[in-house]
VOGU-3710 file (C-alpha; in Angstrom, 3 decimals, decimal comma):
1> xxxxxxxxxx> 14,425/11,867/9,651  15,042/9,646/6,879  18,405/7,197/6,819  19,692/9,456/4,634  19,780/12,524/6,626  20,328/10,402/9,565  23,849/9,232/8,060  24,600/12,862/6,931  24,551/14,264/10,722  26,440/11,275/11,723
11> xxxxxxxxxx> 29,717/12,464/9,172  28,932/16,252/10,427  29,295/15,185/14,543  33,523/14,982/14,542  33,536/18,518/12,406  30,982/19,913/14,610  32,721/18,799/17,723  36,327/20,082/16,390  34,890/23,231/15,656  33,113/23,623/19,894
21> xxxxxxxxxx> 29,548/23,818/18,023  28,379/20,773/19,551  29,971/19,392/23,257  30,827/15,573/23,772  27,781/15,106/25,721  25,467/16,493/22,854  27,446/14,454/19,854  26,956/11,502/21,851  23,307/12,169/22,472  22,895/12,565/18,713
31> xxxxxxxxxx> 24,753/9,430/17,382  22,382/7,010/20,230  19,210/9,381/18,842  19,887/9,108/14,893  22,024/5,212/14,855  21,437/4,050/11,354  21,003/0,044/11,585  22,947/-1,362/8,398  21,884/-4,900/8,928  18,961/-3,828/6,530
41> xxxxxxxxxx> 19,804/-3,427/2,757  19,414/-0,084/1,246  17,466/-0,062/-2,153  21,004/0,008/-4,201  21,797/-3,099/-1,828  18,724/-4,240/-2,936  19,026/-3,523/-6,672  22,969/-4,596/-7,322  22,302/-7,542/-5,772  19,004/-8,713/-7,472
51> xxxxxxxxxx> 21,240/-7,311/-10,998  23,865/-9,838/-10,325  21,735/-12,366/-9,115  19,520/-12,429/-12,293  22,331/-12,047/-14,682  24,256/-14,850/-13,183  20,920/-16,463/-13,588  19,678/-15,901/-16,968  23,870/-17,039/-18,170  23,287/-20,367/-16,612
61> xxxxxxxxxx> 20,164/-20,741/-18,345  22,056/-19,540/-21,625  24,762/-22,104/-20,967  22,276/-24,773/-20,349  19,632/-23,883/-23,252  22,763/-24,230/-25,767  23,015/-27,849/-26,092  19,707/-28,723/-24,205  18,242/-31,187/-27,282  21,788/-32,938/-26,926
71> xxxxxxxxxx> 21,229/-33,997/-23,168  19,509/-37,216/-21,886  17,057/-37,476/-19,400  19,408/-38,052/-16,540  22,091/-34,842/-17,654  18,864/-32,871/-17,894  17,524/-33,709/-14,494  21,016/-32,882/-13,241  21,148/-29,272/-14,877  17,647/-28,540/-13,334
81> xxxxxxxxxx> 18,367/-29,577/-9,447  22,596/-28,818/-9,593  21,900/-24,722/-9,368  19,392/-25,339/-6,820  21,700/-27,334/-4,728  24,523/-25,199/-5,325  22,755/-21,844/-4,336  21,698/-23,713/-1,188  25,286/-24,508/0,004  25,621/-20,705/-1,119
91> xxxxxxxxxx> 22,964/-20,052/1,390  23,864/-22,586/4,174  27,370/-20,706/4,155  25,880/-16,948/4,655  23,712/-18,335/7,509  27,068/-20,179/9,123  28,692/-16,362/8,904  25,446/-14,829/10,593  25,897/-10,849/11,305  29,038/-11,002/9,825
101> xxxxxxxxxx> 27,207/-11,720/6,063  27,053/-8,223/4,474  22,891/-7,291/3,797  24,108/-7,211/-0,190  25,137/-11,247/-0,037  22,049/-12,329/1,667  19,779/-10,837/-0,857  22,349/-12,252/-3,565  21,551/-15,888/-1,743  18,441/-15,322/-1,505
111> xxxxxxxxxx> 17,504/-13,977/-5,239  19,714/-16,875/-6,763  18,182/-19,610/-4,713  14,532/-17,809/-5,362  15,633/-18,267/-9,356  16,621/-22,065/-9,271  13,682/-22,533/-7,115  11,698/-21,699/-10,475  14,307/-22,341/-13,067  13,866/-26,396/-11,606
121> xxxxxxxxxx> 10,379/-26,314/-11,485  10,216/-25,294/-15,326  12,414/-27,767/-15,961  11,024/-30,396/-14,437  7,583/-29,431/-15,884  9,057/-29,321/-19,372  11,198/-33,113/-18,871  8,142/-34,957/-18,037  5,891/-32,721/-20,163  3,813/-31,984/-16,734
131> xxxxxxxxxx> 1,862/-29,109/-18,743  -0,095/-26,523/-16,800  -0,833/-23,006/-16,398  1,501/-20,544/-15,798  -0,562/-19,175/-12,653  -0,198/-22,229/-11,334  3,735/-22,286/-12,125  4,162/-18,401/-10,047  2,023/-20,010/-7,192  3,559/-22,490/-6,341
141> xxxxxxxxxx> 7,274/-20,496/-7,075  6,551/-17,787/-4,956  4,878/-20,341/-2,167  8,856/-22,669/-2,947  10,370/-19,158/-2,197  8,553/-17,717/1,235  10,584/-19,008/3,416  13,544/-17,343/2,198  12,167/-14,080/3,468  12,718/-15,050/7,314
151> xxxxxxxxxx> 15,684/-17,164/6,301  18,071/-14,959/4,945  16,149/-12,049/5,796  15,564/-11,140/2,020  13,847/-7,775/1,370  13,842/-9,016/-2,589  12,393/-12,177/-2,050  9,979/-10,332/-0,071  9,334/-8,226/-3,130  9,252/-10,701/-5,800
161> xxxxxxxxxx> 6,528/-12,635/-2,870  4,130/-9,593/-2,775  4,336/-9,028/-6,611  3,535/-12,283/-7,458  0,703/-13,220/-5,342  -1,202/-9,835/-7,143  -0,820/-10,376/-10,410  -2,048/-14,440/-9,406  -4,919/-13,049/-7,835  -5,762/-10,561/-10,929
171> xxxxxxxxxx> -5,623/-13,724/-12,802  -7,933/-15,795/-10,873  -10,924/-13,504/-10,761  -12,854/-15,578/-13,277  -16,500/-16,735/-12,657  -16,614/-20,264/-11,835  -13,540/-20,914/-9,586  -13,715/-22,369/-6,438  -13,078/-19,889/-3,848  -9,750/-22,030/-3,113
181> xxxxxxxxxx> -8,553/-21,325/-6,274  -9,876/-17,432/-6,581  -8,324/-13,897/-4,749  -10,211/-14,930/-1,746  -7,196/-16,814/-1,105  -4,692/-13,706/-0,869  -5,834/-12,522/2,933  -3,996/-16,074/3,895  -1,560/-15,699/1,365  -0,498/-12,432/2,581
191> xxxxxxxxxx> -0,354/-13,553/6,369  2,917/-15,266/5,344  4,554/-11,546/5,944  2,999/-10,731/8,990  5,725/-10,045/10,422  6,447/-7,279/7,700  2,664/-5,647/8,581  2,922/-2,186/9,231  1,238/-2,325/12,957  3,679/-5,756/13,501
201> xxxxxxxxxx> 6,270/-4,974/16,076  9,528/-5,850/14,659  12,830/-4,503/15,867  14,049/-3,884/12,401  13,071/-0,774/10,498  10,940/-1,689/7,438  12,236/-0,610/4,170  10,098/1,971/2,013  10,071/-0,051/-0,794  8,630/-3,166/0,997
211> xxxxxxxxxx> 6,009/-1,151/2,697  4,824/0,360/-1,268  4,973/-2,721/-2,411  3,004/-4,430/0,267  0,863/-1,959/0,170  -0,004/-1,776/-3,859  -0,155/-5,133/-3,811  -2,987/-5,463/-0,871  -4,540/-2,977/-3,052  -4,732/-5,186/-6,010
221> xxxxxxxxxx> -5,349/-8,155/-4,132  -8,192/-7,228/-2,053  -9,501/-4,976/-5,019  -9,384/-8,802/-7,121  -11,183/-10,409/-4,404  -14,051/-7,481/-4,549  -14,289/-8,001/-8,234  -14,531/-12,095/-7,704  -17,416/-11,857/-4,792  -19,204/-9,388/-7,041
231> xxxxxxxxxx> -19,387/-11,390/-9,909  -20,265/-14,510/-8,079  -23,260/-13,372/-6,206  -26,648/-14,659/-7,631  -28,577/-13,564/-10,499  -28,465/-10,205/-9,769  -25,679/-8,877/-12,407  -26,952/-5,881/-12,626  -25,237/-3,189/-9,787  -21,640/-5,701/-9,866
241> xxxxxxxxxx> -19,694/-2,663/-10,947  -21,039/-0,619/-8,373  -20,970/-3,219/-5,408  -16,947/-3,882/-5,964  -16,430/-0,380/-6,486  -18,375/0,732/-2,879  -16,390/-2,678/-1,309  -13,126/-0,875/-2,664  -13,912/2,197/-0,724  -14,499/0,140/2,204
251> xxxxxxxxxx> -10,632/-1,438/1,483  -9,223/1,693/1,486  -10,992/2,793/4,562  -9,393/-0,021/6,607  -6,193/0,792/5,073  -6,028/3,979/6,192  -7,188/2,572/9,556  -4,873/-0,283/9,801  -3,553/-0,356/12,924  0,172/1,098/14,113
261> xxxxxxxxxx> 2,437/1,390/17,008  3,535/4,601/18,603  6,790/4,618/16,336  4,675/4,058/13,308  2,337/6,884/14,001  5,178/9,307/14,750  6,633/8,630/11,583  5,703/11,317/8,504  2,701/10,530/5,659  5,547/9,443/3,224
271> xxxxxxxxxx> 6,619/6,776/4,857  2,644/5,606/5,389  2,038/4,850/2,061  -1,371/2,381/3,372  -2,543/5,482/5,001  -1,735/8,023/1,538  -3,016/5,891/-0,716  -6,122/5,041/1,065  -6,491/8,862/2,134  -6,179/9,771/-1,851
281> xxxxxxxxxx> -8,905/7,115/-2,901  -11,745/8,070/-0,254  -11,474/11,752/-0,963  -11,878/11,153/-4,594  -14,307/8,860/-4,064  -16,121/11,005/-1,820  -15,694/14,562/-4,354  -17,240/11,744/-6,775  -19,962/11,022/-4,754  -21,384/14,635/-4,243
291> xxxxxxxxxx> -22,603/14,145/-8,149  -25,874/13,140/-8,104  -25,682/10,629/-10,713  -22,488/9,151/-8,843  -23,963/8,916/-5,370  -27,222/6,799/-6,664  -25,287/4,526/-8,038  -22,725/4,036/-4,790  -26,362/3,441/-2,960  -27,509/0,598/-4,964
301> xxxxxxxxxx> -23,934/-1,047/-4,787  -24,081/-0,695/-1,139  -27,064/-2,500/-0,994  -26,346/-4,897/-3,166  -22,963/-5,486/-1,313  -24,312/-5,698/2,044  -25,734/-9,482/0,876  -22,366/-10,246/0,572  -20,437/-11,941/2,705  -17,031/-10,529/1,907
311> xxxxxxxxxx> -19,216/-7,289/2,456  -19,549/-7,843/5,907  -16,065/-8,983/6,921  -14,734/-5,851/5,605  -17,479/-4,048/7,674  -15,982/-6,195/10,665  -12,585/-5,640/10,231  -12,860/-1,560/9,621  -15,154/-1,795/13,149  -12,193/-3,045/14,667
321> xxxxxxxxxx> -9,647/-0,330/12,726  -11,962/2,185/13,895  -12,069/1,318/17,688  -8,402/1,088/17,841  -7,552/4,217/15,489  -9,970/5,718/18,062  -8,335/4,876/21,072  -5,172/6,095/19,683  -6,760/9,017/18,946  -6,130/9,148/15,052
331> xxxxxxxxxx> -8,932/11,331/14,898  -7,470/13,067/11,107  -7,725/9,498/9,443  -10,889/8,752/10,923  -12,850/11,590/9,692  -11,675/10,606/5,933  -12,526/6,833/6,801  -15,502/7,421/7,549  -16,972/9,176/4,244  -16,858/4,753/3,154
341> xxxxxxxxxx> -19,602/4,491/5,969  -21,897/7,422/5,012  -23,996/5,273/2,670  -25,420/3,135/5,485  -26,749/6,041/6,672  -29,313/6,755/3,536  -29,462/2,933/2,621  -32,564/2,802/4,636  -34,154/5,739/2,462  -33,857/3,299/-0,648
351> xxxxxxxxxx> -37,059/1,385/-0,017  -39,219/4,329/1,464  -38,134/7,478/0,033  -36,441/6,300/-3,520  -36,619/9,788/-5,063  -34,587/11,697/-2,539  -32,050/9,028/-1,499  -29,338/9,773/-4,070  -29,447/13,669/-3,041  -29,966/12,747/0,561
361> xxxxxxxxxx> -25,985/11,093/-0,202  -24,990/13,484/-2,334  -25,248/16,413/0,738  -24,608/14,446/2,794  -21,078/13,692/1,740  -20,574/17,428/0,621  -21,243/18,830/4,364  -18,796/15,647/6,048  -16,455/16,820/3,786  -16,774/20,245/4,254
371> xxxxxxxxxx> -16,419/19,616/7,708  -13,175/18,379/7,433  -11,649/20,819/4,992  -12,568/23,795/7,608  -11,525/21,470/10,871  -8,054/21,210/9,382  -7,468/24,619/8,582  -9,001/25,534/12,445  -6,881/23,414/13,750  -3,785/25,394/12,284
381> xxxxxxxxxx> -4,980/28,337/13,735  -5,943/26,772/16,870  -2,262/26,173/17,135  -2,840/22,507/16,571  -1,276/19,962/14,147  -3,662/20,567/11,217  -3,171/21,070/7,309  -4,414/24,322/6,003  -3,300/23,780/2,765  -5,112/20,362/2,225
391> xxxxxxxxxx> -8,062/21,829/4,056  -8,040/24,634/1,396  -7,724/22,538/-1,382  -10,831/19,982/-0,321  -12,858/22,800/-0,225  -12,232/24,495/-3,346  -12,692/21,089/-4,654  -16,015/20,666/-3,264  -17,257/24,203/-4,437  -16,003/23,503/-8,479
401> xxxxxxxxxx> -17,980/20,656/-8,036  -21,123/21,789/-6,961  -20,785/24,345/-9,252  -20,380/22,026/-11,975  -23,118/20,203/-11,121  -25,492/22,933/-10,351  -27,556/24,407/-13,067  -25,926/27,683/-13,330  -25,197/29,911/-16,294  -21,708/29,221/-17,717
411> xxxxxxxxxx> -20,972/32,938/-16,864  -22,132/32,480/-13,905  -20,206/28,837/-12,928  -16,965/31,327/-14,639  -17,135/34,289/-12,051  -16,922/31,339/-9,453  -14,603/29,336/-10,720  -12,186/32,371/-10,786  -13,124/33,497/-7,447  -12,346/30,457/-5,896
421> xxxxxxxxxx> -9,151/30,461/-7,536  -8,606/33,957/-5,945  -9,461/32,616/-2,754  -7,392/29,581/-3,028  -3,771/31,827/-3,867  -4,939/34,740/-1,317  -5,141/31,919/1,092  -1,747/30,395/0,048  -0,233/33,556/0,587  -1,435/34,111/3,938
431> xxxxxxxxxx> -0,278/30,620/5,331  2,849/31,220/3,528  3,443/34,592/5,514  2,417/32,806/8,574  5,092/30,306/8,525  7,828/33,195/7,675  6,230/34,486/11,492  6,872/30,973/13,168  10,006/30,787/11,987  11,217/34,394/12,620
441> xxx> 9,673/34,083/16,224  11,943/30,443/16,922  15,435/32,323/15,003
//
């Protein structure tokens, strides 16, 4: 139950209990089960306050730009460190009120000092005529502006931290940086939120929008670094596109993997958005890879990425996701994880048996795949926790594309295209009738 919902049964409980629906005993029980903790900011917290914060911003930047060729040195010095100082008494004085600070004025604190914190270094820069890049200016603003996360607490700041540090690593993949100055810098770079990791065990409830966030921006970090390792190793140019592209699978297996605690687990898909995402990319990557064409060229990335080190401490961490999803018995998530894995399987085919390897893939993905679209409709019926409906849909998937692949007649590939759609909304309606039953059988 979302906060939402949670708040809604809250303002029901004193109607309820007027009306002798619910006893004393059983309101009480709810309000302990469903407590809403407002000490974290809601997303219109979080939106109203970055709105005023960046409009009180961008005026003092207004006032200040007016008459800026009219200032000295000294006066312009001043007007680049006075709104940082004065947004860190602002700050000093919501820390000094502790709880009692509403979760709206820390973010306000927190964006305005985050927006001086840059404002000065641009300043600064532009005074002394410093120069530089402007990746270099977000680095070193977001790195100025970390610690107002754990500070104040700042879900923005947290934001504006995560966004940043992506589009600096999409920047950096160019050949010829050191690897100090390149995305193989944002795994350390990220590990200044570990407290706000998904499998972290914090007492505070994690916002949904931090958790997308986070989670695109791993995505496009780790997706950067792939791209950078690619391009740097050797002479061997050749398979790059397909070596990042079978190390991104390998990403998104060990973010649907990632490990979580009991609560985290419990909570619904939506509210997983590591374990969605990831889901979504290895089941299209693995319908992708039951095309011939497709699944030869995922085997000669795969090879080509195993020389890689980045290659294998991907391979290490998922090892580690896998024994721990394993002992939680996340057995749904590993059986999509591990369609990333199938191609060491047939890698040692390349060498001996070159003609068959890339069909040796290609079934071998369709059959895992098929195995899990029929598990998770068996498991409905077992009377399980499955999901017919996905189940359903993987496998019509999986039979248009073998279809489209075979070498059929177009009347032929038409007669099953249309009986699989038959299938698919016969299906539909029976699960549909099914859950009337089940919910009949509890009224």
């Amino acid at each position: 139950m979302n906060t939402s919902h949670q708040r809604w049964l809250l303002e029901q409980l004193p109607q309820w209990e007027r009306e002798g629906i619910l006893t004393a005993d059983a309101a009480r029980t709810l309000r302990e089960r469903n407590a809403v903790d407002d000490s974290q900011p809601g997303v219109a917290q979080i939106v109203m306050g970055a709105l005023g914060a960046l409009l009180i911003g961008t005026g003092l930047i207004a006032v200040i730009g007016f008459n800026w060729d009219d200032f000295s040195r000294p006066v312009r010095l001043l007007f680049a460190f006075l709104p940082l100082l004065l947004t860190q008494l602002f700050s000093f004085r919501v820390l000094q009120r502790g709880a009692a600070s509403a979760p709206w004025v820390r973010e306000t604190a927190a964006l305005l000092q985050a927006l001086a914190t840059g404002a000065c270094i641009a300043l600064v820069s532009q005074i002394y005529n410093l120069g530089g890049d402007w990746p270099d200016f977000l680095f070193w603003w977001c790195m100025l502006s970390l610690p107002l996360v754990w500070v104040l607490r700042s879900h923005a700041v947290a934001i504006f931290y995560l966004i940043a540090i992506a589009i600096w690593s999409v920047n950096q993949v160019e050949q010829g940086k050191p690897w100090f100055d390149s995305p193989l810098l944002y795994p350390l770079l990220l590990l200044g939120l570990l407290p706000y990791w998904p499998g972290w065990k914090n007492p505070a409830a994690l916002s949904l929008s931090v958790r997308w966030v986070m989670t695109i921006s791993a995505i496009v970090g780790f997706c950067s670094a792939a791209v950078f390792v690619s391009a740097r190793s050797g002479d061997s140019y050749g398979y790059n596109d397909q070596s990042f592209l079978w190390l991104w699978t390998l990403t998104a297996a060990a973010l649907a993997l990632f490990p979580l605690s009991q609560s985290g687990m419990e909570e619904p898909t939506r509210r997983k958005p590591q374990v969605l995402l990831g889901s979504l990319w290895l089941l299209g990557y693995g319908v992708a890879a039951t095309f011939r064409d497709v699944s030869d060229d995922v085997l000669k990335g795969a090879a080509h990425a195993l020389q890689l080190p980045w290659c294998w401490g991907l391979l290490t961490a998922l090892g580690v996701f896998v024994l721990l999803a394993a002992a939680c018995k996340r057995w749904a998530v590993l059986a999509i994880a591990s369609v990333a894995l199938l191609p060491l399987i047939t890698i040692p085919f390349v060498e001996n048996k070159n003609a068959y390897d890339s069909a040796l893939l290609s079934w071998l993905v369709t059959l895992h795949l098929a195995a899990i679209g029929i598990t998770l409709i068996v498991l409905e019926f077992a009377g399980k926790k499955g999901a017919p409906r996905l189940g359903a849909s993987l496998l019509s998937v999986l039979i248009i594309a073998r279809m489209a692949d075979s070498h059929f007649s177009l009347l032929a590939k038409g007669f099953a295209f249309i009986g699989v759609g038959m299938a698919f909304l016969a299906f539909n309606i029976l699960m549909s009738r099914q859950l009337k039953k089940k919910q009949a059988a509890a009224v």
